[in-house]
C-alpha positions in Angstrom: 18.4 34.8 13.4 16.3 37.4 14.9 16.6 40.5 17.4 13.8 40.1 19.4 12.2 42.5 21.8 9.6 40.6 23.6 7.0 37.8 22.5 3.5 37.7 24.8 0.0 36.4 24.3 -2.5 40.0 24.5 -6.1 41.1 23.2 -5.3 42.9 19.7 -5.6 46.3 21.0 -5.7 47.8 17.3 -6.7 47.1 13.2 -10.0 45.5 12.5 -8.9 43.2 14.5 -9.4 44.4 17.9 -10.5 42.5 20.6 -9.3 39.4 19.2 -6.5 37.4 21.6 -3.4 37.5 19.6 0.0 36.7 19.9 2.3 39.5 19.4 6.1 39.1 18.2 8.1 42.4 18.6 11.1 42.6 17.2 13.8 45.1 17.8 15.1 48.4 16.3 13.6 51.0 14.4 14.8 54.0 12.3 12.0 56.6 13.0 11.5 58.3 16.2 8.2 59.3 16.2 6.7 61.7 18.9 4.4 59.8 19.9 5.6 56.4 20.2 5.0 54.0 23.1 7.7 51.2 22.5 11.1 53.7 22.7 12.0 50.1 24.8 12.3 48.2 21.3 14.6 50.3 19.9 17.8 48.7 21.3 16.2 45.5 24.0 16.3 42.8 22.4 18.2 39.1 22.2 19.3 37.1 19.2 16.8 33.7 18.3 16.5 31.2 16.0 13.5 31.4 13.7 12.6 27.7 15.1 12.8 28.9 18.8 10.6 32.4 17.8 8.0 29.5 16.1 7.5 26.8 19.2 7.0 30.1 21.5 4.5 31.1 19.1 3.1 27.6 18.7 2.8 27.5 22.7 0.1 30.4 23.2 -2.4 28.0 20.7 -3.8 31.3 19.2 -4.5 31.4 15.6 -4.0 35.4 15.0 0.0 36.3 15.3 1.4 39.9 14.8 4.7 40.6 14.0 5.5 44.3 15.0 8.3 46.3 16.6 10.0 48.6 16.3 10.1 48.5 12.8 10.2 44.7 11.7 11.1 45.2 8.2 14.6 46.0 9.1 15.4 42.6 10.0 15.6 40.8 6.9 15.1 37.3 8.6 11.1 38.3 9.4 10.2 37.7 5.6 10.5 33.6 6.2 9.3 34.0 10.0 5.9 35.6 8.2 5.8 32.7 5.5 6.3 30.0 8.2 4.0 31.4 10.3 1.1 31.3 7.4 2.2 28.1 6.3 1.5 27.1 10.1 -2.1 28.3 8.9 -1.9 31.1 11.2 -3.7 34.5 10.8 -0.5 36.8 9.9 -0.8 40.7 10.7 2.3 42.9 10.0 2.5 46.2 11.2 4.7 48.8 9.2 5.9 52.3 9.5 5.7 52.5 5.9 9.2 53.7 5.2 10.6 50.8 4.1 9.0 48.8 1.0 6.3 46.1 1.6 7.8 44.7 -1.8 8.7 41.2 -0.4 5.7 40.7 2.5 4.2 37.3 1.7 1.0 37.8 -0.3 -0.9 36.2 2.8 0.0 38.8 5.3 -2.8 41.0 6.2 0.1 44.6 6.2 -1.1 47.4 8.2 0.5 50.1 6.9 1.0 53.0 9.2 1.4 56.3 7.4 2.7 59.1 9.1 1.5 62.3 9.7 3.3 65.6 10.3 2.8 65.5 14.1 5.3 62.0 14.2 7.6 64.2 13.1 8.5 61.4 10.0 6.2 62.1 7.3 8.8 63.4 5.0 9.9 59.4 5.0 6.8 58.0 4.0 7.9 55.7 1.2 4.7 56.1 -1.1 5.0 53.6 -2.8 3.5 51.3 -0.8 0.2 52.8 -0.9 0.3 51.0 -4.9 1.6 47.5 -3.3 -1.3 47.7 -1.2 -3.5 44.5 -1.5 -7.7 44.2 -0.8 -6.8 42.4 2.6 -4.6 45.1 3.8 -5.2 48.0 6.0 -4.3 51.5 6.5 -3.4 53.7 9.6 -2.8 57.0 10.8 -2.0 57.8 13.9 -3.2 61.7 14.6 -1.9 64.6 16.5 -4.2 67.3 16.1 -6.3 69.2 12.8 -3.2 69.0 10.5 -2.8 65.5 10.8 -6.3 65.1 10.2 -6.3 67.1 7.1 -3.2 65.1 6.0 -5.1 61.9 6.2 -8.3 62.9 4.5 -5.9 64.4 1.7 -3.7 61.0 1.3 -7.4 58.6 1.6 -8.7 60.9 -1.2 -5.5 60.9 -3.3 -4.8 57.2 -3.4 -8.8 56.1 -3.5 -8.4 54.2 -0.2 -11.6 53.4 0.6 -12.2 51.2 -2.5 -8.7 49.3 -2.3 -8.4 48.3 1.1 -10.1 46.5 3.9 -10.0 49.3 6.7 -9.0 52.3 7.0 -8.2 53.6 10.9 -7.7 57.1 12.3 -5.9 56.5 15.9 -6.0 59.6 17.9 -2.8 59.8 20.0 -3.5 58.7 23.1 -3.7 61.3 26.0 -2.8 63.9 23.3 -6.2 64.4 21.0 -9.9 63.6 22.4 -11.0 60.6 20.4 -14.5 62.5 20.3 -12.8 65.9 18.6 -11.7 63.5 15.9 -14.9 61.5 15.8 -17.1 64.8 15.2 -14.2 65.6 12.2 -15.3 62.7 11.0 -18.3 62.8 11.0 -18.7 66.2 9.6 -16.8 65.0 6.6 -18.7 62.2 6.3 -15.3 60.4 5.7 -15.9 56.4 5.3 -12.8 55.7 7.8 -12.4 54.0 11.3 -11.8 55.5 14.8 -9.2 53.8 16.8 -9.3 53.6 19.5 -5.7 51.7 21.2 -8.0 49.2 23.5 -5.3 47.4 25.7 -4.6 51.2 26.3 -8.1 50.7 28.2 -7.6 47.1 29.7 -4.5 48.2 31.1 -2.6 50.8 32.3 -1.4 52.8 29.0 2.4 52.3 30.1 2.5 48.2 30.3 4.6 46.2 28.5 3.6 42.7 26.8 -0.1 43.6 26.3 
């Protein structure tokens, strides 16, 4: 059984797949409380459901690309065979992770986007950094940033654990309403450093507040 927040059929608003429709499965709780975060709802809504009910709802939408997200959805020890029946559905599996808890058992399939936190969350002291070395070619890495210091802690960690050359993407996400996505695109660009702007695009579709896009 799962705890599950909310299931819903949305353009991927984030990873190098943006744009893309997807189907998003959020499931619920999640031991951080970063700053900035814009699903505090997931933390404790949320009903119980069978892996096989959580599967035909997916199966329903018809869309190849499924995310499981939260919350964090690595609490929830039941998501490990929801991810391999989903790829052995031949879906498109993204997993998005706060990158405290170990990416050890995610089903070498998975595309993991591991979100790294920066000093503005208030919950980089709980990075576990040793999932930056269980990193696979496929996967991709975010950081969501703040302000300059955040900056500076992302170009550090990039250059530390060689990034660039291990992973497929690499995103720097400006908080949204918080830091001007051009500030941190001419930081980039002065550095020259090989990374992505993200830019949350359902935050731009819809109002920034909605819930199940």
């Amino acid at each position: 059984m799962l705890t599950v927040n909310e299931i819903f059929h949305s353009i991927q608003g984030e990873s190098s797949y943006a744009g893309r429709p997807c189907v998003f499965v959020r499931l619920t709780a999640c031991d951080l409380r970063c700053s900035w975060c814009d699903t505090a709802y997931a933390f404790y809504e949320g009903r119980k459901r069978a892996i096989d009910d959580v599967l035909a709802e997916v199966e329903s939408y018809g869309c190849p690309l499924v995310e499981v997200t939260g919350g964090e959805p690595l609490l929830q020890d039941a998501v490990y065979p929801l991810m391999e029946r989903l790829v052995a559905a031949g879906r498109t599996v993204l997993l998005e992770t706060g990158g405290h808890r170990s990416t050890a058992r995610v089903p070498p399939d998975v595309v993991t986007i591991l979100d790294v936190k920066c000093p503005g969350s208030g919950e980089s002291e709980k990075n576990d950094w040793q999932n930056l070395f269980r990193l696979r070619p496929h996967d991709e890495v975010k950081f969501v940033v703040a302000d300059r210091a955040d900056y500076e802690f992302a170009r550090r960690v990039v250059a530390e654990h060689t990034l660039t050359s291990r992973v497929a993407a690499i995103h720097l996400s400006p908080v949204h309403g918080v830091l001007d996505p051009r500030l941190l695109s001419e930081w980039i660009l002065a550095d020259r450093l090989p990374v992505r702007v993200q830019l949350q695009a359902h935050k731009y579709i819809w109002p920034a507040a909605s819930r199940g896009v």
